[in-house]
C-alpha positions in Angstrom: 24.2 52.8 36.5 21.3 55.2 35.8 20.4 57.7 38.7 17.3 59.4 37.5 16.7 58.0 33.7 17.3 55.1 31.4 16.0 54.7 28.2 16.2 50.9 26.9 15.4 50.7 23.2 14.9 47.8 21.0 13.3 46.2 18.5 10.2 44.3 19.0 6.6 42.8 17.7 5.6 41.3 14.4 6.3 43.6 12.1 10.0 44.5 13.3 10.7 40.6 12.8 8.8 40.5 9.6 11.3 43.3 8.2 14.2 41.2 9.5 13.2 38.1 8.2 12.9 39.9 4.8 16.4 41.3 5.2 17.8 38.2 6.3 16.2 36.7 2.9 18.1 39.5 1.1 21.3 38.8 2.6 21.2 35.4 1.8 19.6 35.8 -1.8 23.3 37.9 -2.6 25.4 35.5 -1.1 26.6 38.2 1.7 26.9 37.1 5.4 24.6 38.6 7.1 25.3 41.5 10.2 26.2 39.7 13.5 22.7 41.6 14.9 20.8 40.1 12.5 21.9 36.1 13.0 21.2 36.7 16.7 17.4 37.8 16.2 17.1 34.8 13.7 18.4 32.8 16.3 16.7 34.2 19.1 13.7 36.2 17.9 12.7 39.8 19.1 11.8 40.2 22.7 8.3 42.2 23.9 7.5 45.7 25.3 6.9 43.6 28.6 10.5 42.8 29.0 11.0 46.1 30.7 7.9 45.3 32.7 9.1 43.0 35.6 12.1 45.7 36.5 12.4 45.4 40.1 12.2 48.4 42.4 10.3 51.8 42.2 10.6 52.6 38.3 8.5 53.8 36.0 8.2 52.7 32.9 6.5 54.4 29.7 6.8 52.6 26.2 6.6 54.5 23.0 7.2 53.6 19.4 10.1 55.4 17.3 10.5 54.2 14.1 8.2 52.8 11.4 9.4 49.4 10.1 8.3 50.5 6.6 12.1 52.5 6.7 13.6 49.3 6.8 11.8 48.1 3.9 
């Protein structure tokens, strides 16, 4: 349990499940299974920044992007 800082990071919006769905395509299209990660957001989709915001109790919470998509590409 954090005392004084978590950091939560994750992937989220359209264009993170856009570059999934394209990688899960790619998988597929070379007969490979794909990762484990990657069935579970076909499966489940990519949650929002305001997952974090219904944390209970007095935190503060700042959201900030840290990675372009187009790496992934």
């Amino acid at each position: 349990m954090a005392r004084k800082l978590a950091v939560i990071g994750f992937p989220c919006g359209p264009d993170a499940l856009r570059v999934d769905r394209s990688l899960y395509e790619e998988y597929r299209t070379r007969g490979l299974s794909p990762p484990r990660w990657l069935e579970e957001h076909m499966r489940n989709g990519l949650p929002d920044e305001r997952v974090v915001e219904g944390l209970p109790g007095a935190w503060k919470v700042s959201t900030c992007g840290n990675e372009s998509v187009r790496f992934h590409e």
